[in-house]
C-alpha positions in Angstrom: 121.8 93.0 89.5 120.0 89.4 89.0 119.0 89.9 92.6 117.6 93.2 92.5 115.2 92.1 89.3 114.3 89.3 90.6 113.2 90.9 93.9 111.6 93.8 92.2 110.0 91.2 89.9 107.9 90.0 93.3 106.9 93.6 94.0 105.5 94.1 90.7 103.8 90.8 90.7 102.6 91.2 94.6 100.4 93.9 92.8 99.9 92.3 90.0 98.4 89.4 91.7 96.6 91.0 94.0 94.9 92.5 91.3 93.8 90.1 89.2 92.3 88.5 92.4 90.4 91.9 92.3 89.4 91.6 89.1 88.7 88.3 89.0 85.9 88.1 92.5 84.5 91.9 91.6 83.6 91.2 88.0 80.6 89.2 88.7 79.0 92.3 90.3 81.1 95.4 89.0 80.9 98.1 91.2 79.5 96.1 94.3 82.0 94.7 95.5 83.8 98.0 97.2 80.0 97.7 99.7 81.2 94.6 100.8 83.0 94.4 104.0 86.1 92.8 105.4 86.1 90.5 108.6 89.1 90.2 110.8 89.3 87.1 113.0 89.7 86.8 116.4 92.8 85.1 118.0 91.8 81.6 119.3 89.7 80.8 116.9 89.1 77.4 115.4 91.2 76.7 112.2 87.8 75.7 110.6 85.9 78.7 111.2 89.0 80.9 110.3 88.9 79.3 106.7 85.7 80.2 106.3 86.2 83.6 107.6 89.1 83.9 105.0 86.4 82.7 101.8 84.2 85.6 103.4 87.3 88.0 103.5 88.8 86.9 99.9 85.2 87.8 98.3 85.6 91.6 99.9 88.5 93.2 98.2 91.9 93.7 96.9 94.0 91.2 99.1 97.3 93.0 99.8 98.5 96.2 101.0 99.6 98.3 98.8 96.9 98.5 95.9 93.8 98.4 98.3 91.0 101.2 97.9 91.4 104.8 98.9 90.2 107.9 99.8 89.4 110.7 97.2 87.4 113.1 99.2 86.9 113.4 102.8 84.4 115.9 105.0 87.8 117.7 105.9 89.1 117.5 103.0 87.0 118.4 100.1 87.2 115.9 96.9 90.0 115.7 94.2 92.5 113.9 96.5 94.8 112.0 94.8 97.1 109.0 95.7 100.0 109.7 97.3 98.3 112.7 99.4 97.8 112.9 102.5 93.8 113.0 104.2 92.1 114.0 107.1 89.5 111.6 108.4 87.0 112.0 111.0 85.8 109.5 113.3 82.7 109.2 115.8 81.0 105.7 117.8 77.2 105.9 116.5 74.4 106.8 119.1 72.9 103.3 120.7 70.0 102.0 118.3 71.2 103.6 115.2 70.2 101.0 112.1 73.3 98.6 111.0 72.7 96.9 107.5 73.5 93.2 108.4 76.5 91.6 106.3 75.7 87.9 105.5 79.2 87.6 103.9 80.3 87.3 107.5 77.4 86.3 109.2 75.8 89.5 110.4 72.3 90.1 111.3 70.2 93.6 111.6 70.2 94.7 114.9 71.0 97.9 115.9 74.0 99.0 117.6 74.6 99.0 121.0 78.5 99.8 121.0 77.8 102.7 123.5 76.6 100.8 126.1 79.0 97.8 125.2 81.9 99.9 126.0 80.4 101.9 128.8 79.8 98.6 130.9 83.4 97.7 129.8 85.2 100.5 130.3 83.4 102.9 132.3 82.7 106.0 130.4 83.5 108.1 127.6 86.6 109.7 128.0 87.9 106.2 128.8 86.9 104.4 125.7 87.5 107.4 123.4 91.0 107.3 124.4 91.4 104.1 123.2 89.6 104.2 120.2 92.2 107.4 119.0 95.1 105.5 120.4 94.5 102.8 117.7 93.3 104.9 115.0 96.7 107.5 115.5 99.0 104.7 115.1 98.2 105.0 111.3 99.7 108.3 111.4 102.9 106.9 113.0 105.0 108.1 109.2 101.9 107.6 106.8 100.1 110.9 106.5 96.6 109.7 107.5 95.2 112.0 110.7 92.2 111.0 112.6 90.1 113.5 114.8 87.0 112.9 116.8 84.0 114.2 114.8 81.3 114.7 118.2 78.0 114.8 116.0 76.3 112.1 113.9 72.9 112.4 113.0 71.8 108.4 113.5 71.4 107.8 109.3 72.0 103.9 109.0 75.8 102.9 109.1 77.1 102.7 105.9 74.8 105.1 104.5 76.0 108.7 104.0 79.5 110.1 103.5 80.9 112.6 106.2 79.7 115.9 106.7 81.7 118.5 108.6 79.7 118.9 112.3 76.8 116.3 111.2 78.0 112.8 110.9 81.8 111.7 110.4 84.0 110.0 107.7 84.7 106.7 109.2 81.1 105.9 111.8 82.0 103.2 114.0 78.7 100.9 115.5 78.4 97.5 117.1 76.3 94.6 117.8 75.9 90.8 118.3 77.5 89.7 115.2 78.2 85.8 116.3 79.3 85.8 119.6 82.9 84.1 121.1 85.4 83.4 118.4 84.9 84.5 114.6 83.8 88.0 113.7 85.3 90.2 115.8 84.7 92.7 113.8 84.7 94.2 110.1 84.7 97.3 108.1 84.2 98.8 104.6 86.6 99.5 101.9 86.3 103.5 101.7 84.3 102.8 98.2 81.5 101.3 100.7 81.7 104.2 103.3 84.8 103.3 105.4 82.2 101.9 108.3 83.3 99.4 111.1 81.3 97.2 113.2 82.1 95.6 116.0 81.0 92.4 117.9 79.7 93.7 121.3 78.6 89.6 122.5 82.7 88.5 121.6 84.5 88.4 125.4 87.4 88.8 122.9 86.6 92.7 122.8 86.5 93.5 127.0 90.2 93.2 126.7 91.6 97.2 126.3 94.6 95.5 123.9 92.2 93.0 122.0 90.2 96.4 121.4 93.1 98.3 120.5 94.1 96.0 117.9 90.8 95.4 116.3 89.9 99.0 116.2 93.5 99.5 114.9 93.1 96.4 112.2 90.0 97.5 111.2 91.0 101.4 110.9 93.1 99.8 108.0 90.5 98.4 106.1 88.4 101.4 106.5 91.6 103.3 104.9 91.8 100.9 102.1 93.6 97.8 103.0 93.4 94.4 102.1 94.0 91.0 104.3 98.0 90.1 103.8 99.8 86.4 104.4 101.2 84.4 106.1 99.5 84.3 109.5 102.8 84.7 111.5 101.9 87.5 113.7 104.1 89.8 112.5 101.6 92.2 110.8 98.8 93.8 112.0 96.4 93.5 108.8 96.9 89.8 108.7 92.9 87.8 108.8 93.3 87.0 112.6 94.3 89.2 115.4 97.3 89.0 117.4 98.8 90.9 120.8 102.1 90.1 120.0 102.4 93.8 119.4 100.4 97.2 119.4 98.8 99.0 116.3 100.4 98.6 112.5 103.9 97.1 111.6 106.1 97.3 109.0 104.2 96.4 106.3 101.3 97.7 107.2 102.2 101.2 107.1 103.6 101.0 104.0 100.3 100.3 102.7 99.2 103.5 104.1 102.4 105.2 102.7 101.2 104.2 99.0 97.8 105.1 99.2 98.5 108.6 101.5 102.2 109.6 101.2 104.0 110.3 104.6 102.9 113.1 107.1 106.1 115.7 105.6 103.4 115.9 102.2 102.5 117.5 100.5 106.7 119.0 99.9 106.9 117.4 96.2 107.8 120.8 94.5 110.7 123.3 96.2 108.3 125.9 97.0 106.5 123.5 99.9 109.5 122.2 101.2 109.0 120.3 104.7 111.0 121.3 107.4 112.8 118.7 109.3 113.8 120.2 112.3 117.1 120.5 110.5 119.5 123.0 113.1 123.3 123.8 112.4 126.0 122.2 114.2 123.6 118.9 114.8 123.0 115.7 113.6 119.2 114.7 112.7 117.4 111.5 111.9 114.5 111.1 110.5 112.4 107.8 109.8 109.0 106.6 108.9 109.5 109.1 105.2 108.4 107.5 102.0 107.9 108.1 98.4 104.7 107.0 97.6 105.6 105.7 93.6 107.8 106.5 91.2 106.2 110.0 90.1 106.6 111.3 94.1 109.2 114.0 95.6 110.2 114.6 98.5 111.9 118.4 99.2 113.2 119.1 102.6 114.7 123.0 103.7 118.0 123.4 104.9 118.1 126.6 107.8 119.8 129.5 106.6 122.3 131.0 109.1 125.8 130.5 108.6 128.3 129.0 106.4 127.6 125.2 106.3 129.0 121.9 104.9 126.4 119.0 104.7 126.5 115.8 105.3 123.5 113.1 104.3 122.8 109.4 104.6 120.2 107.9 102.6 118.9 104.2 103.0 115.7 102.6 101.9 113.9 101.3 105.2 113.0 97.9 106.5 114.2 94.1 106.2 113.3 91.2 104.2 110.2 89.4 105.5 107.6 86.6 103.9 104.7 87.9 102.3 102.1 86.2 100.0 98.5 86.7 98.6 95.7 85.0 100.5 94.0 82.5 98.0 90.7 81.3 98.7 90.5 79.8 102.1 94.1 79.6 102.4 96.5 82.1 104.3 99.8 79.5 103.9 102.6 79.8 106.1 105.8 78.0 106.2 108.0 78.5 102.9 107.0 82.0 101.2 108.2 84.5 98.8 110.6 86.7 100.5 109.7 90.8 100.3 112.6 92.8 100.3 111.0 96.3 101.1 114.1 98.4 100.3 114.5 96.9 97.0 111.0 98.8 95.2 113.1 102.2 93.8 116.5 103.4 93.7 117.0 106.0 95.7 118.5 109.4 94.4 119.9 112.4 97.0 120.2 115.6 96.1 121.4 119.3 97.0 120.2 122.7 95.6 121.7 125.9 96.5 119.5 128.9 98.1 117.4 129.1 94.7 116.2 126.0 94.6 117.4 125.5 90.8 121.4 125.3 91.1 122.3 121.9 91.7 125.6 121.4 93.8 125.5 117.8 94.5 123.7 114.8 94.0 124.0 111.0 94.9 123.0 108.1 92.3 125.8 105.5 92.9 124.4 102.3 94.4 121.5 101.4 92.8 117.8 99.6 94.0 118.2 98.8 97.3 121.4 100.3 98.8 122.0 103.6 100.4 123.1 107.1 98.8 125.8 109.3 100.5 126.9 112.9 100.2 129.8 114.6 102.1 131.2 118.0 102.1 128.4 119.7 100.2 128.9 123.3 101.2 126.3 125.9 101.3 126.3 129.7 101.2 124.6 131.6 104.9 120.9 131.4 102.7 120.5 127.9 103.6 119.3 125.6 100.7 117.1 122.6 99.8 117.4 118.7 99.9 115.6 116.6 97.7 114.9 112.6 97.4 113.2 111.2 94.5 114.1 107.6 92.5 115.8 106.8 89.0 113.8 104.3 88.4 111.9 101.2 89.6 108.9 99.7 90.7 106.0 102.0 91.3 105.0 101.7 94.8 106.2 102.8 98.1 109.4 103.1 98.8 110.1 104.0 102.7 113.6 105.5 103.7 115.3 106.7 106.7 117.7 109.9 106.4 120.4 111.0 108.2 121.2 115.1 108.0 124.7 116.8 109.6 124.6 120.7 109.3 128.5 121.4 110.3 129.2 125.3 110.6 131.9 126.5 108.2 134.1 128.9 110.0 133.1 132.6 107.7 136.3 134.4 105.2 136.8 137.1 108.0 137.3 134.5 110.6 139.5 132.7 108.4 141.5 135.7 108.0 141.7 136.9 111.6 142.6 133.2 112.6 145.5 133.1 109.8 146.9 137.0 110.6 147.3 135.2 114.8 148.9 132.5 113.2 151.6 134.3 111.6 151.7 136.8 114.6 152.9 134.2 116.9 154.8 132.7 114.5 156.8 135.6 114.3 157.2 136.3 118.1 158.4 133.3 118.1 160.8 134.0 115.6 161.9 137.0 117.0 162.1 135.6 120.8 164.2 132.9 119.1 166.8 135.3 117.3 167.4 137.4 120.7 167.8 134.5 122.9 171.4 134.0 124.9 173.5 131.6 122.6 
């Protein structure tokens, strides 16, 4: 139990910290600082210029994952949208010459963008670089439920200017320009309380590379969805300062980021009556990962098929494995020796099973606590099916992800039972019988 406090003690103050660094940079200009944007670093670069990248970065915004900006209205959408549900956002690359604010917090000047050309010299036409661009942008919706769709018009306002408009200008306007050349900048983008925006350095080399680009568009996708820089700088996270191809799109602990600020792409099922459907079939065993609860208020309801007779069977763990994670502070994003996160240990985990009416409770699992699985076995349902739900008793209020494990096993019906028993006893007694007449 000391374990478990203490590791839910670092979740809480992860948040906590995070901000209070918030609090602390924004309240020199209060409600400014969401306009500012976020630089992400390109690989290679000189450990000088990085910590004065990371001085730029710290004065733009909440600093870790999970308690970053978000969206509350979208041009899909509508406005209202609270945490934990899921958005649409659409995305368009801004017509060459279309005005770009400059950014002196990372060294930008005015010019206006010349992505299109940029990436039509680089990777030979539209349907090329488009590709790509959506490839980086739908590995956000890899579990969290954030969807991204190509948005064809935009009217040429400045970047950063207007919010999206269904058929005139999207949600997230991507631009790009000569921003400082080799090394540095590769790129930044707004919080969504500044418009979501991202700009990217057509003179960096760093960008002709189709999995540098990826990554950047990818890195900068979660800024634009309300992330925040996180440490160390061990490449094992796409939203740390400086960009790495040691893998593709958003890891681990990026993505639960997403899954605090937008649930996971089963929402919205957190009453019985919009129950998500798993793909759950009879006589099968499914997995499912990449599910979250987004805080301590969130439910997840999932329909069992109706059909037959069935038993159920479910395995519930909390996802992921411990990994360093820390807070950048000023110009620093340490390494070596850091608090360990343990992902799994944020809310304890509760399973559940409701008959056909979704009220009548026939099982449920609360055994192990923060941090460890829940199990259920021999659960039997009537032929109308019935529902499964995961929510928490308690914990830290953030994002809990979870893998689940569902077997459906078909329960042989009464009449079946009967005929099968009646054959038994049949051949029972022929054999009796052939065993009384047989030559002593």
């Amino acid at each position: 139990m000391n374990v478990r406090l203490v590791q839910a003690s670092w979740a809480d103050r992860r948040k906590r910290c995070a901000l209070g660094i918030a609090v602390l940079l924004f309240s020199a200009a209060p409600g400014a600082a969401l306009a500012q944007p976020v630089a992400c670093i390109a690989e290679g670069t000189p450990a000088g210029r990085i910590a004065e990248h990371l001085v730029a970065a710290a004065q733009a915004g909440p600093l870790a994952a999970n308690v970053g900006d978000r969206w509350d209205r979208t041009a899909t959408d509508g406005s209202g949208i609270s945490r934990g549900e899921p958005i649409t956002l659409t995305w368009s690359v801004v017509p060459d010459g279309t005005a770009i604010d400059g950014a002196p917090t990372v060294g930008d000047g005015s010019d206006p963008s010349d992505l299109r050309a940029f990436l039509d010299n680089h990777y030979g036409n539209f349907a090329t670089w488009s590709s790509i661009v959506q490839a980086a942008l739908d590995g956000w919706s890899d579990g969290p439920g954030v969807t991204f769709v190509y948005e064809p018009n935009d009217d040429g306002l400045k970047l950063s200017s207007a919010q999206g408009v269904d058929g005139v200008r999207a949600d997230i306007r991507i631009g790009g320009h000569n921003i400082d050349g080799n090394f540095g900048t590769v790129a930044y983008a707004f919080f969504p309380g500044g418009g979501g925006d991202m700009v990217i350095d057509t003179a960096d080399t760093f960008n002709t590379n189709q999995s540098r680009l990826h990554n950047v568009v990818a890195h900068e996708a979660g800024h634009s969805i309300g992330l925040g820089h996180t440490c160390p700088s061990d490449s094992t996270k796409l939203m740390e300062p400086v960009i790495t191809l040691a893998f593709a799109g958003p890891q681990f602990d990026d993505l639960l980021g997403a899954h605090r600020n937008y649930g996971d792409e089963q929402e919205e099922n957190d009453v019985v009556s919009e129950s998500a459907d798993l793909g759950l079939a009879i006589d099968s065993v499914t997995n499912v990962t990449g599910l979250a609860l987004d805080g301590t208020g969130d439910d997840d309801w999932y329909e069992v098929p109706a059909g037959s007779l069935t038993e159920v069977l479910i395995q519930l763990d909390p996802a992921g494995t411990p990994y360093p994670l820390s807070i950048p502070t000023g110009a620093s994003c340490p390494g070596g020796t850091q608090p360990t996160y343990d992902p799994r240990d944020i809310q304890d985990l509760v399973v559940s099973v409701y008959d056909f009416d979704g009220t009548t409770l026939l099982a449920s699992s609360d055994a192990a606590g923060i941090g460890s699985g829940e199990t259920l076995d021999d659960v039997r349902l009537s032929t109308f099916g019935g529902y499964i739900e995961v929510t928490n008793g308690g914990g830290v209020n953030d994002a809990q992800a979870y893998d689940i494990q569902v077997t459906l096993v078909p329960e042989a019906s009464t009449t079946a039972l009967r005929a099968t028993a009646l054959l038994v006893i049949a051949a029972l007694a022929h054999a009796a019988r052939r065993r009384s007449v047989a030559p002593r």
